[in-house]
C-alpha positions as CSV (number, residue, x, y, z in Angstrom):
1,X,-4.9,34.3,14.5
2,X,-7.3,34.9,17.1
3,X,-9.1,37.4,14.7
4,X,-9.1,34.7,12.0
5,X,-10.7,32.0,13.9
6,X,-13.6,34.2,15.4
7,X,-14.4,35.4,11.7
8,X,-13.9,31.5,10.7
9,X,-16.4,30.5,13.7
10,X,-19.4,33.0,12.1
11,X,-19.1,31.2,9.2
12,X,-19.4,27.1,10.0
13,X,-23.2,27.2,9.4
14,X,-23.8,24.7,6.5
15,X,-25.9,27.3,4.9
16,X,-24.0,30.3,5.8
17,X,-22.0,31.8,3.3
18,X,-20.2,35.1,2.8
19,X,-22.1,37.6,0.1
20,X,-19.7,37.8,-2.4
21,X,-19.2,34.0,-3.2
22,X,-22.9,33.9,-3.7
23,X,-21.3,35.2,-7.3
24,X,-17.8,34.2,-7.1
25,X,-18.4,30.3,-6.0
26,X,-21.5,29.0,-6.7
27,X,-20.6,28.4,-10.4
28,X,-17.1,26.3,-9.2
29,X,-20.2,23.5,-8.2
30,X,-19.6,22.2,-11.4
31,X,-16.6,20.3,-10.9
32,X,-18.2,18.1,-8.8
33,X,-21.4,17.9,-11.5
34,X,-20.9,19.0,-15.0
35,X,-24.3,18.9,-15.9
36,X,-24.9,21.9,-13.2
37,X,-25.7,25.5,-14.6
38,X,-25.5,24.5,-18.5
39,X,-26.7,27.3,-20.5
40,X,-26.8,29.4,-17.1
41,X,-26.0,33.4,-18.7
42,X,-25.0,34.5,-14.9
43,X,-23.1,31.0,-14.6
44,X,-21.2,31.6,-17.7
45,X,-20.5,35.2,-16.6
46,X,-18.6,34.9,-13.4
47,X,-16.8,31.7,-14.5
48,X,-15.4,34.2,-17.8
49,X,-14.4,36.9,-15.5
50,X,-12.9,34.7,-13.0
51,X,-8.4,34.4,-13.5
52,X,-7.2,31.5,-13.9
53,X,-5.9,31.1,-10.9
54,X,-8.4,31.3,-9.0
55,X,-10.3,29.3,-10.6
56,X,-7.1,26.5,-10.9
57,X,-6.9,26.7,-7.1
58,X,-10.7,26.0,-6.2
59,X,-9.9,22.9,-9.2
60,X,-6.6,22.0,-6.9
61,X,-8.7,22.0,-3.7
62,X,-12.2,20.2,-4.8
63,X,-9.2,17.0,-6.2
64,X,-8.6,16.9,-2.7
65,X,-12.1,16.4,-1.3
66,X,-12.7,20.3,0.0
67,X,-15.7,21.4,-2.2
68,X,-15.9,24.8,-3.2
69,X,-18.1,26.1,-0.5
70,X,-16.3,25.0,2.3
71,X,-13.1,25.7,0.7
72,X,-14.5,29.2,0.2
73,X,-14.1,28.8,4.1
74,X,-11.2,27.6,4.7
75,X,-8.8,29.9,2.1
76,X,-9.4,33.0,4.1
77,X,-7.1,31.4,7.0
78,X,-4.4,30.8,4.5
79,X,-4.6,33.9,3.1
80,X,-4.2,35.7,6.4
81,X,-1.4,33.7,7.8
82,X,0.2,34.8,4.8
83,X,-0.4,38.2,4.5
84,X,0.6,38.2,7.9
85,X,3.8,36.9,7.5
86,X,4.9,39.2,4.8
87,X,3.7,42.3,6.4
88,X,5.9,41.4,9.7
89,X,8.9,41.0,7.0
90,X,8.4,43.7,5.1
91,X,8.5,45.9,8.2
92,X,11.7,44.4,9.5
93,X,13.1,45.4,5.7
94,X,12.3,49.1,6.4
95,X,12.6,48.9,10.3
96,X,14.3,46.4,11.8
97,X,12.8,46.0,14.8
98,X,10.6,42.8,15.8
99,X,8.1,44.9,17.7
100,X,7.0,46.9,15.0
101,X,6.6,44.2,12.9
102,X,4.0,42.2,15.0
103,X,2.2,45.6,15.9
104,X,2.0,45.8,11.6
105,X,0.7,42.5,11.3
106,X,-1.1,42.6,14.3
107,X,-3.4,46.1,12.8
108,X,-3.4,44.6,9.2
109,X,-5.1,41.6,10.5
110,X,-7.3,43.0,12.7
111,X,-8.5,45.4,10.0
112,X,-8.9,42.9,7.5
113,X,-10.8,40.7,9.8
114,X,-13.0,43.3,10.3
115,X,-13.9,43.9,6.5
116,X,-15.4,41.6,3.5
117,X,-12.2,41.7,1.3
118,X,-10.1,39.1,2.8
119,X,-12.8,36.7,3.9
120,X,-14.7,36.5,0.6
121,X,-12.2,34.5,-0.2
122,X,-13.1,36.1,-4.0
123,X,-9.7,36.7,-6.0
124,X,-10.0,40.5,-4.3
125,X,-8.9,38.6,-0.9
126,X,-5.6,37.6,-2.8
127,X,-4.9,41.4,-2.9
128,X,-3.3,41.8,0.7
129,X,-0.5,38.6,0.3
130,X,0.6,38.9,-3.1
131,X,1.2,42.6,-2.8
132,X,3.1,42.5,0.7
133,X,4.5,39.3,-1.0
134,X,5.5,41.4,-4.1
135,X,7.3,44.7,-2.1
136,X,9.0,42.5,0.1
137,X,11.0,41.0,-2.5
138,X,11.1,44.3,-4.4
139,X,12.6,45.8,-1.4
140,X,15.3,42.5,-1.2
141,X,15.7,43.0,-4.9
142,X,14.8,39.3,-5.0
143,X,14.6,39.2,-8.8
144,X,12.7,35.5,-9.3
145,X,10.2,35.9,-6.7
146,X,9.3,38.9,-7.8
147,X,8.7,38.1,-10.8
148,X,6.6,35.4,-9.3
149,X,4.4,37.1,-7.3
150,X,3.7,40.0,-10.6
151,X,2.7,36.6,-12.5
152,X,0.5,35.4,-9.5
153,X,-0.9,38.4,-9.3
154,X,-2.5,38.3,-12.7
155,X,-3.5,34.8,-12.6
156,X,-5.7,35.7,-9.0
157,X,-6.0,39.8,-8.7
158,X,-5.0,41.4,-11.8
159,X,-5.5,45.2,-11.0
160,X,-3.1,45.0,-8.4
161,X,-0.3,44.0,-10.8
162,X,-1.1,47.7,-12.3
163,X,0.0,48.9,-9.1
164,X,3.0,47.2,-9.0
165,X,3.4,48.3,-12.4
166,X,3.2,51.7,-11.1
167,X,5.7,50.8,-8.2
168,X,8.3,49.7,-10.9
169,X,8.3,52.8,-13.1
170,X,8.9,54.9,-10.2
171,X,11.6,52.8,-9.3
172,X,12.7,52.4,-13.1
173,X,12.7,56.1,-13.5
174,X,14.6,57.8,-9.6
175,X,16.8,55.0,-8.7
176,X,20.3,54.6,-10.8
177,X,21.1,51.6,-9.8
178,X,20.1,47.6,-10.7
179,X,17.7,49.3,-13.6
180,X,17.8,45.9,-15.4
181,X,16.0,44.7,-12.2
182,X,13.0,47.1,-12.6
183,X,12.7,46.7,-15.8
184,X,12.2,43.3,-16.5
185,X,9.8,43.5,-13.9
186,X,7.8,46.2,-16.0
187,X,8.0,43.5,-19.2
188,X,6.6,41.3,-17.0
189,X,3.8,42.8,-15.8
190,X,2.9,44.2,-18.7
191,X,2.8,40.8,-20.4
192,X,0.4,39.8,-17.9
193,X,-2.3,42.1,-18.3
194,X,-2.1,41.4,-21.4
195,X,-2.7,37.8,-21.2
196,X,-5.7,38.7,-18.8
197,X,-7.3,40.7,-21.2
198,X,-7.8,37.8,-23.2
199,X,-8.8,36.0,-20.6
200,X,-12.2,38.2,-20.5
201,X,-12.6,38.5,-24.0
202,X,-16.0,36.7,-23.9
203,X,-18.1,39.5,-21.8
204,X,-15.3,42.6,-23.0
205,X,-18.4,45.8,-23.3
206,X,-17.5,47.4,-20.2
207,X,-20.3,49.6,-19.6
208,X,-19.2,53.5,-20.5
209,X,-19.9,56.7,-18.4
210,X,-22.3,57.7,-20.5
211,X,-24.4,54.7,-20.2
212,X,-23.4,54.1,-16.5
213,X,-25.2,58.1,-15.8
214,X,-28.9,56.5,-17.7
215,X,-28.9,54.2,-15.1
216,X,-30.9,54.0,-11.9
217,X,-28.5,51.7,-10.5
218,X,-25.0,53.6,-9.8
219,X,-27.2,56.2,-8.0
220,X,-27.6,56.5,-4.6
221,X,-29.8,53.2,-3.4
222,X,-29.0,51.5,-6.4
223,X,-27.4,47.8,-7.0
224,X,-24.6,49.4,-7.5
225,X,-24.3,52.7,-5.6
226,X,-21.2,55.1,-7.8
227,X,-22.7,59.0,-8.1
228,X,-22.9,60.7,-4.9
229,X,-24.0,64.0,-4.3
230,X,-22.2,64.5,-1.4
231,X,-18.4,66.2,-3.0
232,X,-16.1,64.9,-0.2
233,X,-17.5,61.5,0.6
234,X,-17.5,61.0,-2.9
235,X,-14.0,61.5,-3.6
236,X,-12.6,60.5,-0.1
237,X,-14.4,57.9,1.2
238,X,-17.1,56.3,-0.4
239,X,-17.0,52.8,-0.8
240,X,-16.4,52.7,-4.8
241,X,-15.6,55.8,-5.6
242,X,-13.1,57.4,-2.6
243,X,-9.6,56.7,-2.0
244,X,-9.6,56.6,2.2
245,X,-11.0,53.3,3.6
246,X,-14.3,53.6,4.5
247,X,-14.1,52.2,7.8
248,X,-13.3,55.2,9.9
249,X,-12.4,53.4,13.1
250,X,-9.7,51.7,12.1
251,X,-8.2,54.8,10.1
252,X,-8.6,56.8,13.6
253,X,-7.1,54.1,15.9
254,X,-4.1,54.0,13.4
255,X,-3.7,57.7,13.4
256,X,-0.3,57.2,15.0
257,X,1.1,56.1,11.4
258,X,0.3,59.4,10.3
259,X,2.5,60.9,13.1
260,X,5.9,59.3,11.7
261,X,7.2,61.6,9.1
262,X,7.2,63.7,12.3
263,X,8.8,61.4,14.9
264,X,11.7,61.0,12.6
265,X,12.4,64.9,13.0
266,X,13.2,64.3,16.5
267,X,16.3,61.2,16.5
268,X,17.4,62.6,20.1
269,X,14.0,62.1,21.6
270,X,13.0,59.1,19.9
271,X,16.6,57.0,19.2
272,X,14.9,54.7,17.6
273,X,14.2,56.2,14.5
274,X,17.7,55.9,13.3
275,X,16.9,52.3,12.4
276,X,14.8,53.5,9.7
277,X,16.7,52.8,6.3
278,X,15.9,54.4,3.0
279,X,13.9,51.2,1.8
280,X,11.3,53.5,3.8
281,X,10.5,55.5,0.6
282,X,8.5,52.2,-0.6
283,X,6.0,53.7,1.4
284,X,5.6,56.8,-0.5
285,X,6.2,54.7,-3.8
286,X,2.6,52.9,-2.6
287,X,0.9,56.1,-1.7
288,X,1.6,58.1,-5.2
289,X,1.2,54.9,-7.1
290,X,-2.1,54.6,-6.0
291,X,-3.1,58.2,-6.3
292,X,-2.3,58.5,-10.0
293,X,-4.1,55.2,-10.5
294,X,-7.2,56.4,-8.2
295,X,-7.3,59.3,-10.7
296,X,-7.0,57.8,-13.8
297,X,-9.2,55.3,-13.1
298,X,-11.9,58.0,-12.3
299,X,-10.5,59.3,-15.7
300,X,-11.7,55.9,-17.4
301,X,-14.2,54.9,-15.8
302,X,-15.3,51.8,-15.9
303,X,-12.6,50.9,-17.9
304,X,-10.2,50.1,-15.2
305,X,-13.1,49.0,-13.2
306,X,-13.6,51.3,-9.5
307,X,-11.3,53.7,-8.6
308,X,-11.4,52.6,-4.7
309,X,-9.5,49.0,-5.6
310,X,-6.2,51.0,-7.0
311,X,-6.3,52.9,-2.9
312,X,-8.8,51.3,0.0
313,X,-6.4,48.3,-0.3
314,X,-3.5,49.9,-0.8
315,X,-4.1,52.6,2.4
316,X,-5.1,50.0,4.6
317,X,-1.2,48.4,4.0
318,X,0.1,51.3,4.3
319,X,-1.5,52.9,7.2
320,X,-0.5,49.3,9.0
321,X,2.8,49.6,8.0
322,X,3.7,53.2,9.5
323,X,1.6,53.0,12.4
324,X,3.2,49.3,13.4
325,X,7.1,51.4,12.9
326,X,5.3,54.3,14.7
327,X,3.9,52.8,18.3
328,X,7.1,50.6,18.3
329,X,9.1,54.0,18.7
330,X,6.5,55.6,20.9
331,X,6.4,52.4,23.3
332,X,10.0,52.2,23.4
333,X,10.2,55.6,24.4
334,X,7.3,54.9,27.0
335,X,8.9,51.7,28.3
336,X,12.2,54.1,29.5
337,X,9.6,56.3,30.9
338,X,7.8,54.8,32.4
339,X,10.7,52.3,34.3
340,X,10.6,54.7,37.4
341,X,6.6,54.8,37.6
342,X,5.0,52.5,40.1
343,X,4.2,49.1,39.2
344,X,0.5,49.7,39.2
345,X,0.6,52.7,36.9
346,X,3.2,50.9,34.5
347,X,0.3,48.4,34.2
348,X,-2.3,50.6,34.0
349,X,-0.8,52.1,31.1
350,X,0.1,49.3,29.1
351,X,-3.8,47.9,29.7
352,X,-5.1,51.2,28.4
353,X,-2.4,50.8,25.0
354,X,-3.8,47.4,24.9
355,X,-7.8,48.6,24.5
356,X,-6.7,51.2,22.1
357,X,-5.0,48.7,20.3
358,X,-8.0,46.1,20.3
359,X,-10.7,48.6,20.0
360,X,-12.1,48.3,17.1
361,X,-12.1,44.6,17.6
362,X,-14.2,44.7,20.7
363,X,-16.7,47.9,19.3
364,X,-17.9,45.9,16.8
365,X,-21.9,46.5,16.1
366,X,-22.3,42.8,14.4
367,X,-19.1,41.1,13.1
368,X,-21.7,38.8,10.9
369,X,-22.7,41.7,9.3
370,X,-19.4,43.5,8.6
371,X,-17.6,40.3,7.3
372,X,-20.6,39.9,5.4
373,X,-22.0,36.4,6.5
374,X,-25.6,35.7,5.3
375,X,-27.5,32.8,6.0
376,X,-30.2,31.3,4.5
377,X,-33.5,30.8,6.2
378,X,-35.2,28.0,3.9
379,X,-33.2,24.8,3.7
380,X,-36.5,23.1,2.9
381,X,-36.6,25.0,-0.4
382,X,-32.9,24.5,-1.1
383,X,-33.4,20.8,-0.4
384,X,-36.7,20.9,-2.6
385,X,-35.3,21.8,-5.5
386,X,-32.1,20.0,-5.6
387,X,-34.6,16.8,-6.1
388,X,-35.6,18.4,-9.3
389,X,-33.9,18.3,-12.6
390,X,-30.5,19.6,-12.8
391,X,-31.6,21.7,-16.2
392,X,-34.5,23.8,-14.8
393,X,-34.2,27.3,-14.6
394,X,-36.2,29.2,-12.0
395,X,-37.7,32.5,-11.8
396,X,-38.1,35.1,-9.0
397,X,-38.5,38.4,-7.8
398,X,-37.2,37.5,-4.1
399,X,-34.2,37.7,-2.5
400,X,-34.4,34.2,-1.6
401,X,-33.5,33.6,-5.2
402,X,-29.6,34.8,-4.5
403,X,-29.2,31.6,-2.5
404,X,-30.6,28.8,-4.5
405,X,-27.8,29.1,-6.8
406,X,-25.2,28.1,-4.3
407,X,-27.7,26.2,-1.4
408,X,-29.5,24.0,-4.2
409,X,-27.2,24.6,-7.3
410,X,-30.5,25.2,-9.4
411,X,-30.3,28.2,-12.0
412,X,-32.2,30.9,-11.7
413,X,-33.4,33.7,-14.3
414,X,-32.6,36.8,-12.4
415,X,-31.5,38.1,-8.8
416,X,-30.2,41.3,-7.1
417,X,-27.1,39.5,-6.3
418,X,-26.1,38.6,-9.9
419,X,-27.3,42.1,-11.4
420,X,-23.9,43.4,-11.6
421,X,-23.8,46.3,-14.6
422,X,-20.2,46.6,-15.0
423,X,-20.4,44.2,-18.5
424,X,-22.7,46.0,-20.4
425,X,-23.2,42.8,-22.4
426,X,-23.9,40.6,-19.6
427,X,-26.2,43.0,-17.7
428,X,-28.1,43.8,-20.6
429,X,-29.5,40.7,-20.8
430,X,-30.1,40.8,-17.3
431,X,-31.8,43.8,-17.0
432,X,-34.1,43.1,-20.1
433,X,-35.0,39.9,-18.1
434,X,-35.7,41.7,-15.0
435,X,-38.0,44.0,-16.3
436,X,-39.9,41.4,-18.4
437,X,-40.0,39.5,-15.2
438,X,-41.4,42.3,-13.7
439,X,-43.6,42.8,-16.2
440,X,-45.2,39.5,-16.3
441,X,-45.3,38.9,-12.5
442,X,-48.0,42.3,-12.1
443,X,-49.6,41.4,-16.2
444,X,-53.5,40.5,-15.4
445,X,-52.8,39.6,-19.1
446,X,-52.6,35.8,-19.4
447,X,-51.3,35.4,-22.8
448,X,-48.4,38.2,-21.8
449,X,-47.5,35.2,-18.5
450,X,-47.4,32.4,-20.9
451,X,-45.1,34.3,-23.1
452,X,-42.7,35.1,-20.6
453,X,-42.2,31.5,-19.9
454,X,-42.4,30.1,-23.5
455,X,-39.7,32.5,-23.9
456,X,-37.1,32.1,-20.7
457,X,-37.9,28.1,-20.6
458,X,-39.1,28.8,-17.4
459,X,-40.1,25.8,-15.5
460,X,-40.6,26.9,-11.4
461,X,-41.4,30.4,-10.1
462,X,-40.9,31.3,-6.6
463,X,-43.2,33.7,-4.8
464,X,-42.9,35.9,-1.5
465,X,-46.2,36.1,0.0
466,X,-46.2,39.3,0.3
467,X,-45.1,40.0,-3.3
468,X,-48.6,41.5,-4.1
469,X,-49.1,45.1,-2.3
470,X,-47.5,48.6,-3.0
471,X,-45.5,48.8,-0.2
472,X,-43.5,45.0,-1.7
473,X,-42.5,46.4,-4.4
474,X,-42.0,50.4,-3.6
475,X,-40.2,49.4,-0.5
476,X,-37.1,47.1,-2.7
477,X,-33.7,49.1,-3.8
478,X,-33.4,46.5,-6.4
479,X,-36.9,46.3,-7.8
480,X,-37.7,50.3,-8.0
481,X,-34.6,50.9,-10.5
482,X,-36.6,48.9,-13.2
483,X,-38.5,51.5,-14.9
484,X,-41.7,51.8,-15.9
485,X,-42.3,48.4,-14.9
486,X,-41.9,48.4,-11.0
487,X,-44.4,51.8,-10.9
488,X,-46.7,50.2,-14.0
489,X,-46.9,46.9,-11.8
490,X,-47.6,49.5,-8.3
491,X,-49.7,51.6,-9.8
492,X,-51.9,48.1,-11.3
493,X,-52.0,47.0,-7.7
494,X,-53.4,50.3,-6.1
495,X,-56.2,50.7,-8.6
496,X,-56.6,46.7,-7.7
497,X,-56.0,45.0,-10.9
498,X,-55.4,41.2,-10.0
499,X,-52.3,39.8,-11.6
500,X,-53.1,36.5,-13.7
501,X,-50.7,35.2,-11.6
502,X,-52.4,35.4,-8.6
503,X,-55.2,32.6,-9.4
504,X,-52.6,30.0,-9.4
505,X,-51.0,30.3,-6.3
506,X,-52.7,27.7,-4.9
507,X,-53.3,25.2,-7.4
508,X,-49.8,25.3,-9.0
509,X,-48.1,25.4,-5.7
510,X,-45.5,22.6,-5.2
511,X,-43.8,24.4,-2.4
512,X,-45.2,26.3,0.0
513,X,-44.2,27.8,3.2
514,X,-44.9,30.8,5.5
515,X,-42.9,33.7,2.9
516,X,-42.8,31.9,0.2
517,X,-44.9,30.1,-2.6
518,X,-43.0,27.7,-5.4
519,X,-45.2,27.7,-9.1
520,X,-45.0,25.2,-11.5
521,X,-44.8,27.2,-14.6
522,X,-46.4,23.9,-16.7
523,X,-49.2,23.9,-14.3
524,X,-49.7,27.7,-14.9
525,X,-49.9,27.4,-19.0
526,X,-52.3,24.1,-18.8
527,X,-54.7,26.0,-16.4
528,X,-55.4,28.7,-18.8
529,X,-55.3,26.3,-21.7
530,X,-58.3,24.3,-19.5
531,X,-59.9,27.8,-18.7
């Protein structure tokens, strides 16, 4: 809980928000005001690929006065006294042995507390309860509940009900006993993915491997950074694409875990191992489930979306698990080992178990940064345009655009944070309005401006003030993937070709401040109409 409420504390800020809700929240606005986001493409987009669920809970929680953004707040508690609950019980199902069930929880939280998965409180924060929810009824062969929590797993996270699929047919196929059980479950999930596939029928072109290799973007400094030429970080642990977690200092503090296939070897040193039951091979069940689906995802790509969700997740429960069993045993032992040791050195000792233990929770560079908290500087601009009409749609090359849909609920044509490519129809349109925005922004062509915003109905256009050197635009990840517009539009700068653009800043400017400069696009047409 303590870990909780410290990540909870980062995030009170009215106009803080964790990165992904930027995509996964801002849209759920409307059911306070329906007349938000109408005709919005990225709107439509992440409300489409949202389960139902999810999107029925955010419903549940706005009837009772908690808005989406501060709900978006709130759920990550929930979700962690819950997943922390199961993972102390599903311990005890393998172990029973208190100890090592708060040590499991205590890891798993502190991990997840540590990481953006759990407090995006996106339908990938769902991941950690259901599943731990799922096995531990699996393990009690609990029949309904199980059943339960495969369905509520394809209404909020449906790739992980693949896994359990996975779990199931192991089950189904080596255990000769309560088949029925495994089976049905199988059925079930099955039937779920299927009703989830419908779900997303409305942006269904996943974007192909062929298609995905043309692309600036899954490359290294791209939007969406896949192809790596580095072989082993690649495949082990790179952030899409490798099947370890990435955060390495949690995987070394819970190096233990990996030490008890080996302590069980050894029942007369280590007594306690003998209250390790056979439900134990669950463990393994996880670990090869997740490797064949790691693989064939790779194998599919993008069709099961990234290979890392089918392992990262999956790892990170299981390395919690056998490292909670694991240090219970070891600090049994220690305890009888230590009872004829001075009182000084017994607490010595358990201080320096206690650091190693809470390490990575005190070594933390920023936890703002690893939770992924971002706040917005310009409330000004956020309250500026949430005076305007609710129908305008806003264009911009700055990163200040990936606030204003959640800040002041205002469209916008484009931003890095919505440019996600794994919807080939979706980010089509995105990229084609990227470039054209590009395009126009650099044009010292006047009729080429106009066009752009005859055609996009574009009716403000925000501005960094720095938007017109080289180094602006050579300098952005998101900008230089856009070819050959970005370098066209650099290469019009150096030889010092004004953009049309530029003679309206300050006559069309309706908000200005130190970074950034606010266009009306009406005001930009009628002055070369006047000219």
């Amino acid at each position: 809980m303590l870990f909780s409420l410290s990540g909870f504390g980062l995030s009170l800020n009215a106009y803080t928000i964790q990165d992904d809700a930027r995509q996964h929240v801002f849209w759920l606005q409307q059911l306070n005001d329906a007349e938000l986001f109408t005709n919005d493409l990225i709107a439509d987009y992440f409300s489409s690929v949202a389960p139902a669920g999810y999107k029925f809970l955010y419903r549940f929680a706005n009837w009772f006065g908690l808005e989406p953004l501060v709900f978006n707040k709130i759920l990550p508690l929930l979700l962690g006294v819950g997943t922390s609950i199961y993972a102390f019980l599903v311990t005890l199902e393998i172990f029973p042995f208190p100890l090592a069930g708060f040590l499991s929880s205590l890891l798993l939280n502190q991990n997840l507390w540590l990481l953006n998965d759990l407090v995006s409180g996106t339908p990938r924060a769902f991941f950690y309860v259901l599943f731990l929810g799922f096995v531990y009824y699996l393990l009690r062969q609990e029949l309904f509940p199980c059943l339960l929590l495969i369905v509520l797993q394809g209404l909020f996270y449906p790739q992980v009900v693949l896994i359990s699929a996975g779990i199931l047919s192991l089950n189904l196929i080596t255990q000769k006993q309560d088949r029925y059980f495994y089976l049905i479950g199988l059925i079930t999930a099955v039937f779920i993915l299927g009703v989830y596939q419908l779900q997303t029928a409305k942006f269904s072109q996943v974007i192909t491997l062929a298609a995905a290799k043309q692309l600036p973007e899954f490359y290294v400094g791209g939007r969406s950074e896949f192809f790596l030429d580095d072989f082993w970080l690649f495949w082990l642990t790179a952030k899409r694409s490798g099947f370890f977690p990435f955060e390495w200092q949690y995987s070394a503090m819970c190096a233990f875990g990996l030490f008890l296939p080996l302590i069980t070897r050894f029942p007369r040193q280590f007594p306690l191992v003998r209250k390790i039951n056979a439900k134990v091979r669950i463990i393994g069940q996880i670990i090869f489930t997740s490797l064949g689906l790691f693989f064939l995802s790779h194998l599919l790509l993008f069709r099961l979306h990234l290979p890392s969700r089918y392992s990262q997740h999956t790892w990170r429960v299981v390395i919690a698990l056998s490292t909670g069993i694991a240090l219970a045993i070891l600090l049994r032992q220690l305890r009888f080992k230590m009872a004829n040791l001075p009182k000084k050195l017994q607490l010595a000792i358990m201080a320096i178990a206690m650091i190693v233990i809470l390490y990575p929770t005190i070594k933390v560079q920023s936890r703002s940064e690893r939770l992924s908290y971002l706040t917005g500087q310009t409330p000004q601009l956020y309250q500026f345009l949430q005076q305007q009409p609710k129908d305008i749609v806003i264009a911009s090359l700055s990163l200040e655009a990936d606030f204003i849909p959640s800040f002041a609920q205002r469209t916008v044509l484009v931003s890095q944070e919505y440019s996600i490519p794994y919807h080939w129809d979706y980010y089509a349109q995105i990229r084609q309005r990227t470039k054209d925005l590009i395009q126009a922004q650099y044009s010292s062509n006047q009729a080429a401006l106009n066009q752009f915003i005859q055609q996009y109905q574009v009716d403000l256009w925000l501005i960094d003030q720095a938007a017109f050197t080289p180094e602006y635009l050579s300098t952005n990840p998101w900008l230089v993937q856009f070819q050959p517009e970005t370098p066209n539009a650099i290469a019009s700068l150096q030889q010092a070709q004004e953009p049309s653009i530029v003679s309206k800043l300050d006559r069309c400017s309706v908000f200005k401040t130190t970074e950034l400069n606010l266009l009306n696009t009406q005001c930009i047409v009628t002055e070369h109409l006047g000219n």
